[in-house]
Structure formats: C-alpha cells, structure tokens
C-alpha positions as CSV (number, residue, x, y, z in Angstrom):
1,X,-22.2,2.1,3.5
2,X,-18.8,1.9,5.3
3,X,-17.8,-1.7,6.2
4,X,-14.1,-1.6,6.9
5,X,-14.0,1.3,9.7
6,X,-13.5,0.0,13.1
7,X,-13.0,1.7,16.3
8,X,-9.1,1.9,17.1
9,X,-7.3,0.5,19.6
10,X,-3.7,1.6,21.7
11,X,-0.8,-0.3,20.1
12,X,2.0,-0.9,21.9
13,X,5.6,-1.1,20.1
14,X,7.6,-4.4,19.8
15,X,10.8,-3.2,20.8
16,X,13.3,-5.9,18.9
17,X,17.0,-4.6,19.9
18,X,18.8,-7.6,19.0
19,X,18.0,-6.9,15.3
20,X,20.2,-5.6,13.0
21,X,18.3,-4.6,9.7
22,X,20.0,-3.9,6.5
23,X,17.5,-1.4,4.3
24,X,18.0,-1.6,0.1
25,X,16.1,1.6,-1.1
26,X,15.8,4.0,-4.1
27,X,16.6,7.0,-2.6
28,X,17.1,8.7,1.0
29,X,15.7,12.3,0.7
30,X,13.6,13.9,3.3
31,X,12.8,16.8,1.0
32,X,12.2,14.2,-2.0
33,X,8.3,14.9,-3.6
34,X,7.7,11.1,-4.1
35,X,10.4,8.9,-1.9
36,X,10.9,11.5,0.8
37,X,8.0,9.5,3.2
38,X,10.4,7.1,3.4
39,X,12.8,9.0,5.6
40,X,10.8,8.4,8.7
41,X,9.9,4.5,7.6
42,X,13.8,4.2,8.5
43,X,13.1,6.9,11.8
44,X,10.4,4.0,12.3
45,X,12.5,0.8,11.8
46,X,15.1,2.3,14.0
47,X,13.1,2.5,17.0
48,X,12.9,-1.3,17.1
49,X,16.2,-2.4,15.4
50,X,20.0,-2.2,17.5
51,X,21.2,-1.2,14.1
52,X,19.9,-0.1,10.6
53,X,22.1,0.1,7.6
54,X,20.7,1.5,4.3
55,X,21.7,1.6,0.7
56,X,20.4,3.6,-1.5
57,X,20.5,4.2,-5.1
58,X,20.9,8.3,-4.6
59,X,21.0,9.7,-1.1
60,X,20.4,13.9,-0.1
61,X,19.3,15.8,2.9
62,X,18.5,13.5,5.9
63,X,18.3,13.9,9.5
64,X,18.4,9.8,11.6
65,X,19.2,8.3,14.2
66,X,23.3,7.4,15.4
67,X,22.3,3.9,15.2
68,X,21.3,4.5,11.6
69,X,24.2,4.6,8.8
70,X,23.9,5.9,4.9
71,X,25.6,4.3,2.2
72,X,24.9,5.8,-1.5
73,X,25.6,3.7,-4.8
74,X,26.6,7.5,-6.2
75,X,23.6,8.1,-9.1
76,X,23.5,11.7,-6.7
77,X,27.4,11.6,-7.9
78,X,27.0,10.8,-11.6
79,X,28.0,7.2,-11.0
80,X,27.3,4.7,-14.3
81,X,25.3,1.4,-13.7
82,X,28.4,-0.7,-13.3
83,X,30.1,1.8,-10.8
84,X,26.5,1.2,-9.0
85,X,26.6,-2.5,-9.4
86,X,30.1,-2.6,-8.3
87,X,28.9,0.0,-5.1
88,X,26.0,-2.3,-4.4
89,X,28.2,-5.9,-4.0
90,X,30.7,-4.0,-2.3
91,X,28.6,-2.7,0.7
92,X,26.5,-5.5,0.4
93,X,29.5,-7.8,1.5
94,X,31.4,-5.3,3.5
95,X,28.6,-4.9,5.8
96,X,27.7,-8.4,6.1
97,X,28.4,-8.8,9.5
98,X,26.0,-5.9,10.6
99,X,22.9,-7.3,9.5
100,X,21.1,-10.4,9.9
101,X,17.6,-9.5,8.1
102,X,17.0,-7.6,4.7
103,X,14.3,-5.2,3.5
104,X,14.2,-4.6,0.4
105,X,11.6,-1.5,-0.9
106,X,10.0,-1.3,-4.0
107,X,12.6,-2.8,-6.2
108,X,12.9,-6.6,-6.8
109,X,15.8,-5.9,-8.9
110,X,18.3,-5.7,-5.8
111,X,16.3,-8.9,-4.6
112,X,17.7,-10.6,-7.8
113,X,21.0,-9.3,-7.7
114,X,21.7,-9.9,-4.0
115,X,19.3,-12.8,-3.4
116,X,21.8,-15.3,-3.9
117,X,24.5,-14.0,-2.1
118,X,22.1,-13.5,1.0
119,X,20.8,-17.2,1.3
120,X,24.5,-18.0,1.2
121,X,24.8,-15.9,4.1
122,X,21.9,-17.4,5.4
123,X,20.1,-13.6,5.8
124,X,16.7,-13.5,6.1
125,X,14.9,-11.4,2.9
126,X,11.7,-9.5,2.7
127,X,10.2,-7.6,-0.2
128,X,8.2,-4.5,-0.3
129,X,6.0,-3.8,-3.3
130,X,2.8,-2.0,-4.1
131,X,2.2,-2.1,-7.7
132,X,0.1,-4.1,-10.1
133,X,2.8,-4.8,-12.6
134,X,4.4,-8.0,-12.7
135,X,7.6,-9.0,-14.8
136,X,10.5,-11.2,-14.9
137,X,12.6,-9.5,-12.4
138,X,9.8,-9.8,-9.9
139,X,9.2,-13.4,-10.6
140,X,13.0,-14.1,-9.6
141,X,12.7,-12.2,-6.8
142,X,9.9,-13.7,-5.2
143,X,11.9,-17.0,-5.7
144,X,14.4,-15.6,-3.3
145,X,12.5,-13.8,-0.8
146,X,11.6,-15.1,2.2
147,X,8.7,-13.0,2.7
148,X,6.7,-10.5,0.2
149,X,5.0,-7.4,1.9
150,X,2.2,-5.3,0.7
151,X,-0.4,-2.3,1.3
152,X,-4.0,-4.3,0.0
153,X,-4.4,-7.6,-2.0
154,X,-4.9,-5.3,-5.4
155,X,-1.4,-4.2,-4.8
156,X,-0.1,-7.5,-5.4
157,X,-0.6,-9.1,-8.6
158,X,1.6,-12.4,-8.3
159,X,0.0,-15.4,-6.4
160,X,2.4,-16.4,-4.0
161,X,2.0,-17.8,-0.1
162,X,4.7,-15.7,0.9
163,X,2.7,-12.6,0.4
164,X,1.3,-11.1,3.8
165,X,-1.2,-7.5,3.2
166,X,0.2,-5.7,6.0
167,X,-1.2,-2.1,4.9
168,X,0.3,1.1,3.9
169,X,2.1,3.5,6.5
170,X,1.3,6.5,6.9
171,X,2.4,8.9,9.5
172,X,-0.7,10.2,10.8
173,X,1.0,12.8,13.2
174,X,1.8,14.5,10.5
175,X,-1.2,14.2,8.2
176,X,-4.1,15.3,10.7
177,X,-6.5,17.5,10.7
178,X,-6.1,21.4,10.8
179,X,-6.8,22.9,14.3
180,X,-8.8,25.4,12.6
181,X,-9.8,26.4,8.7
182,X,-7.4,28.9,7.4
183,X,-9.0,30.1,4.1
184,X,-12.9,31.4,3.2
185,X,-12.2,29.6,-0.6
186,X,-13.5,26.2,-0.9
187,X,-10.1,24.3,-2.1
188,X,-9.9,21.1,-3.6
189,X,-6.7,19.4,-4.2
190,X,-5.0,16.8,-5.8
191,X,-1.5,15.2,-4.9
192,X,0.7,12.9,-7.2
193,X,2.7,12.6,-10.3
194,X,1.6,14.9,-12.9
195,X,0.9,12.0,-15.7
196,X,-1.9,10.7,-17.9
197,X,-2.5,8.2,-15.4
198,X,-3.5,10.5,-12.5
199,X,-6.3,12.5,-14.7
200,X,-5.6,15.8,-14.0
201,X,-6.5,17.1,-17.3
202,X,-10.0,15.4,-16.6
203,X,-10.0,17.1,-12.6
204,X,-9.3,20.7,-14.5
205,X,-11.9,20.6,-17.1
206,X,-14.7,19.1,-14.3
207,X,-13.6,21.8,-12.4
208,X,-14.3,24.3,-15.5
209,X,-18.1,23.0,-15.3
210,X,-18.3,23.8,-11.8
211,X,-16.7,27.4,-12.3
212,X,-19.7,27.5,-15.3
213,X,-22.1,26.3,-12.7
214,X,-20.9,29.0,-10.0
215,X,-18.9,26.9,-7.6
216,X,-16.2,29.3,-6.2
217,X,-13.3,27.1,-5.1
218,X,-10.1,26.4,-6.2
219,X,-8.2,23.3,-7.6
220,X,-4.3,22.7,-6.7
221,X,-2.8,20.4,-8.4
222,X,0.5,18.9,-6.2
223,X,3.0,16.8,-8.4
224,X,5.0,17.4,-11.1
225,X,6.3,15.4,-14.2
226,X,9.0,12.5,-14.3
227,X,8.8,10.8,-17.8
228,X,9.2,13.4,-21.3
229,X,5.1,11.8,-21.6
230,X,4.6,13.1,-18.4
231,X,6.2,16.6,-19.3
232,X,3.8,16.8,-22.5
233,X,0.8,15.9,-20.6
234,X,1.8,18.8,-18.6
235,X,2.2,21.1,-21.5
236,X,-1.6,19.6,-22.0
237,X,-3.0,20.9,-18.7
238,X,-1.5,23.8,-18.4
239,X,-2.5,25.2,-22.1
240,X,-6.1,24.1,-21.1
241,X,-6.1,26.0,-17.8
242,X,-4.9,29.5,-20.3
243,X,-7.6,28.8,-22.8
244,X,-10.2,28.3,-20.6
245,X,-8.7,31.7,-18.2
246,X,-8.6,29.2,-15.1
247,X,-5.5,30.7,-14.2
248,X,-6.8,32.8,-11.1
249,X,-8.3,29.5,-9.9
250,X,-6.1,26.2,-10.6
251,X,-2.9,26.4,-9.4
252,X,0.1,23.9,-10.7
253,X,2.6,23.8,-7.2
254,X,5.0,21.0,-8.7
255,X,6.2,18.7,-6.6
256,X,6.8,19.2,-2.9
257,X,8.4,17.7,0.6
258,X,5.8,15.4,2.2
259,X,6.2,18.3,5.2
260,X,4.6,20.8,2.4
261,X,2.1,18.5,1.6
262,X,0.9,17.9,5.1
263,X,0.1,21.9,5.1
264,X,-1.5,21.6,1.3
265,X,-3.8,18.5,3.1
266,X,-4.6,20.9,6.3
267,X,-5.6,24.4,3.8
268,X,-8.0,21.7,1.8
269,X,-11.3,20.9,1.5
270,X,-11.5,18.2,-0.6
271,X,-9.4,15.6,-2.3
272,X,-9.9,14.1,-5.9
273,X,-8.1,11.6,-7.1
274,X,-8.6,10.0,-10.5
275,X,-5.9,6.9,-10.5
276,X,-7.3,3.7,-11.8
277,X,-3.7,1.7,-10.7
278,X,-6.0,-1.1,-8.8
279,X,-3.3,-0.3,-5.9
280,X,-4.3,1.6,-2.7
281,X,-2.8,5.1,-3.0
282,X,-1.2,6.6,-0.5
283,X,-2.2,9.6,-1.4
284,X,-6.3,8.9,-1.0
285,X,-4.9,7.7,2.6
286,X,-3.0,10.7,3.2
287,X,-6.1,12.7,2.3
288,X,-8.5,10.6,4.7
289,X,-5.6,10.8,7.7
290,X,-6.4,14.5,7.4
291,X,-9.8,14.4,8.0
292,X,-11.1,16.7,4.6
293,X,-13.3,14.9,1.9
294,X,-11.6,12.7,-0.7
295,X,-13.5,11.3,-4.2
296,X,-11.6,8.4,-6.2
297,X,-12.3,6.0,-8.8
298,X,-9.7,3.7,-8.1
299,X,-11.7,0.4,-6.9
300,X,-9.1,-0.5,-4.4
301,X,-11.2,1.9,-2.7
302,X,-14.7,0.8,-3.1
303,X,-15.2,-1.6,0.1
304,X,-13.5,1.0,2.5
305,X,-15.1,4.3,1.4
306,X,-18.8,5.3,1.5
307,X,-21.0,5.0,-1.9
308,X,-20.9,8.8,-1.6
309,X,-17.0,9.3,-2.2
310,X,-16.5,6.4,-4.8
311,X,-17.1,7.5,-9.0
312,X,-18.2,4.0,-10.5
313,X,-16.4,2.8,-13.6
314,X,-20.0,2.8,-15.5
315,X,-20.2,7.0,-14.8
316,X,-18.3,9.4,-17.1
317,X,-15.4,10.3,-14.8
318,X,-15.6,14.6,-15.1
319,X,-19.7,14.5,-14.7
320,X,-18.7,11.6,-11.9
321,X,-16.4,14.3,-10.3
322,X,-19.2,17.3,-10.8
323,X,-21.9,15.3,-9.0
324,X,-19.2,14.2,-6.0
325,X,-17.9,18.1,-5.7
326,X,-21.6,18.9,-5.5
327,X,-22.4,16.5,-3.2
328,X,-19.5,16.4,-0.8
329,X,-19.0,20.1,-0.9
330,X,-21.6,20.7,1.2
331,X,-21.0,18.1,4.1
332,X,-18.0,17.5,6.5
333,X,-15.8,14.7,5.6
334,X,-16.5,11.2,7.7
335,X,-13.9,11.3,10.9
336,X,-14.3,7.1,10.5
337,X,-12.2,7.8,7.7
338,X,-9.4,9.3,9.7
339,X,-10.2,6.1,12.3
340,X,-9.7,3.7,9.8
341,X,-6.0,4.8,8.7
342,X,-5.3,4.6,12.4
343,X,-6.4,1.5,12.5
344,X,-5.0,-0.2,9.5
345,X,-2.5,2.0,8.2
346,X,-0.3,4.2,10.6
347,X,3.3,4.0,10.6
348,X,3.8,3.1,13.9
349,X,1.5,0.1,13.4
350,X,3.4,-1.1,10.1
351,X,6.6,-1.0,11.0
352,X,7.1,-3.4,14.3
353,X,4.4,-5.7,12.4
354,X,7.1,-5.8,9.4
355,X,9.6,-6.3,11.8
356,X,7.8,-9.0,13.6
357,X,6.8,-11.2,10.7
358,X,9.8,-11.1,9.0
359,X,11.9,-12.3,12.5
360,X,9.5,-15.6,12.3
C-alpha cells in the first residue's frame, strides 16, 4: 500500500531579491553525466536571489542567468590542490561583499576550510548533503554550519538539530512522461554509475533468465565508470553480456547529459535499480517523475512505493528482479508516483524552501 502519495497542490515562488547567494560546488557542467542537474539548481536559485556567485572546483559548458557569475578553482585547467586552495581563499574573500548567505553542495570540505572565515564575516552557511557516510571533515563542518539540508532522513547519518529533510529536486518538466510510446520492445533501464554498488552485473544476469523464460525486452544500462574498481566491474559486465550472446539485447550507453537521460526515461518501460546506499536516489525519482515502472531494493524506498515495486532484503535480489519484471511488465506504472515527486520533490518546490529556511 502507498502511504506517502498525496494529492498536489499550486506553489507559488518566494521571490527573495534582496539576497545575494554565494554557491560552493564541484563542478558547473550542463552536459556533465552525474553533476550536470545541478546547472538548473543555480537556473533555480537565481530566480529568487538579486545575485548568485558560484565556485566551482572545475567548470565547462553552461548557459545562466546575467545575474549569475562563474568562478573556477582551475582542476578543468590542470590546477594542483594548493593552486585550488589558494583560488578558493582568494574568491572567497574577493567576493565577500557580494554575498551575504552560503550554500555549500555536497562537500563539507569547503565548509571546513571556509567556515571560519565566514562566521568572521558574519555570513550565514548552509550545507547540502545526501549520503550515508559520515567522517571527520563532516563532523567539523556541521560545527560551522548554520543549517544542514537534506533529501530523506536515511540521507543523513549525523544527529544534529540543524538538520532540516527538505527533499530531493528534481525537475519534473523535464522528466515527464512521453506524449506517446515510441518503440514495440519492452525496454527496461537503468541509470547511474557503473559500479559494484549499483548491481548491474546482478540486473544483466536476471535479465538473462527472463530472455530464457521468453521475455522480449531490452535492458540499457545508463552510466559509466569513475573509480579503476568501477572500470573492472565494467570489464565484468560487459564479458558476461558476450558470453551469454546478450549483445543484441543489453546495451552499455556510458554516461550521458541529464537532457539524454530525460529521452532514455521517456523510450522506457521500466526502471530497476539495485542501490542499497540507504539514501533516496535521484535516479528512482527521476524514474517515477516520468511516469514508467521503477523496482528498487534500496529501503529508503519502502514507505513511499507500493509492496509491488519494492525487492525485500530477505528475497535473492536477481529472482527478486525476475518476479518484479514479471509482475510489473504487464501493468501501467502508478501516476501517484509521478504526484508524489511533485509534491515532495520538484525543483521549483526545493529551492525557494532552501532559500527560505536558510534566510531565518
């Protein structure tokens, strides 16, 4: 049973022109596979700030707003770590009278470096993070920030009162259902970092039993490697798709735009996704926002999806991902599912709530 979809309801933005928002970030890319969703999180802060200034660790193709400016530390440029260091103090302080509130994403590090500097300045911090590990540099930074946002409660390992579960944002403009089917093949896909941790060795040989049992689909798997494991796990997948002659129907695309994967989400069917982080993926959401049929494992899930769509922990994982493909194959996907990431998870929701909590 569903017990987290609720009907949704017309937001209206906070328009906050007096702020001037300084943005610490890995990497400004819209064509990036894994950071380029952040390009329109700064489209989105800008449309409620007078001024955005970002630094980022590497910066490439981008297309903003004038009232948005770009500063690189230079890792795009070959810059060393204390070229980077020296990059981030510099704008940090050269642009200290164009902010008054800092964001920083995904990396407590600069949250540690700068932290101090900012309560000097008296400069208001938040923290962005969505991940279950939890180490020293995270610690410090949570001494320092002022406030700590997150996606769901199991993307936040670190008890703290300055933590606020704001939910992920998702631009569900762009991930929405297809206006009409554009392929007779069943297609089931998969999108993420091509790793150990993701499963897809496990997606391609469930997939196997189905092609055994006469299912006639197709798997793609969207992602590619980042680590040398993750480049060896590939080697993995790909010599079991040639030895079992898969090749005609699994299909490795590497990594792609988040433009390219709103088509792949629109061609598909299904979505399986095997992560067992404890954190909400983006992914799964992406998937739902687009209205085809998702199957997880990854219990951050398990109070917001139907029974139907959720392979429990006690269940071997491929004959949990047979039984789902089966079963869901065969029935439309939920459209509360689509609802719910409207509700709880668009980007134009997230943002002026980010921007409103952290002006308190």
């Amino acid at each position: 049973m569903m017990t987290s979809f609720l009907s949704v309801q017309v937001h209206t933005p906070i328009f906050l022109n007096n702020m001037r928002l300084l943005i610490i970030t890995q990497k400004v890319d819209i064509n990036d596979s894994i950071l380029g969703f952040f390009h329109w999180w700064i489209i989105e802060f800008a449309k409620h700030c007078e001024q955005v200034t970002v630094i980022a660790l590497s910066v490439g193709e981008y297309d903003l707003p004038r009232s948005v400016r770009v500063f690189s530390l230079g890792k795009e440029l070959g810059a060393g770590r204390v070229r980077r260091l020296f990059n981030f103090y510099r704008f940090l302080w050269r642009e200290r009278k164009n902010y008054d509130v800092v964001f920083v994403h995904m990396n407590p590090i600069y949250v540690v470096l700068g932290g101090l500097i900012w309560k000097i300045l008296r400069k208001r911090i938040g923290l962005w993070y969505t991940h279950k590990h939890v180490d020293l540099k995270l610690r410090v930074a949570a001494k320092f920030t002022d406030i700590i946002f997150t996606a769901s409660r199991e993307s936040f390992r670190l008890a703290s009162k300055k933590v606020k579960v704001v939910g992920h944002g998702i631009d569900v403009l762009k991930f929405s259902p297809a206006s009409q089917h554009h392929s007779d093949i069943y297609t089931i896909i998969s999108v993420g970092r091509l790793s150990l941790t993701k499963k897809q060795h496990e997606m391609v040989e469930a997939f196997n039993i189905l092609r055994d049992r006469g299912f006639g689909g197709r798997l793609v798997l969207i992602g590619g490697p980042v680590t040398k494991a993750d480049i060896i796990y590939e080697k993995k997948v790909n010599d079991y798709i040639k030895d079992k002659k898969l090749e005609e129907h699994v299909f490795c695309v590497g990594p792609v735009s988040p433009d390219i994967a709103g088509s792949w989400y629109k061609k598909a069917d299904m979505f399986v996704n095997l992560s067992e982080t404890g954190s909400m993926d983006k992914a799964v959401l992406e998937a739902m926002a687009s209205g085809i049929q998702v199957v997880v494992s990854n219990e951050a899930f398990k109070n917001i999806l139907p029974m139907d769509n959720f392979i429990h922990k006690n269940k071997n994982e491929i004959d949990g991902v047979v039984s789902k493909v089966e079963l869901l194959s065969t029935q439309a996907a939920d459209p509360r599912m689509r609802e719910y990431v409207i509700k709880n998870h668009s980007l134009s929701r997230l943002l002026p709530k980010i921007i409103e909590i952290i002006k308190q």
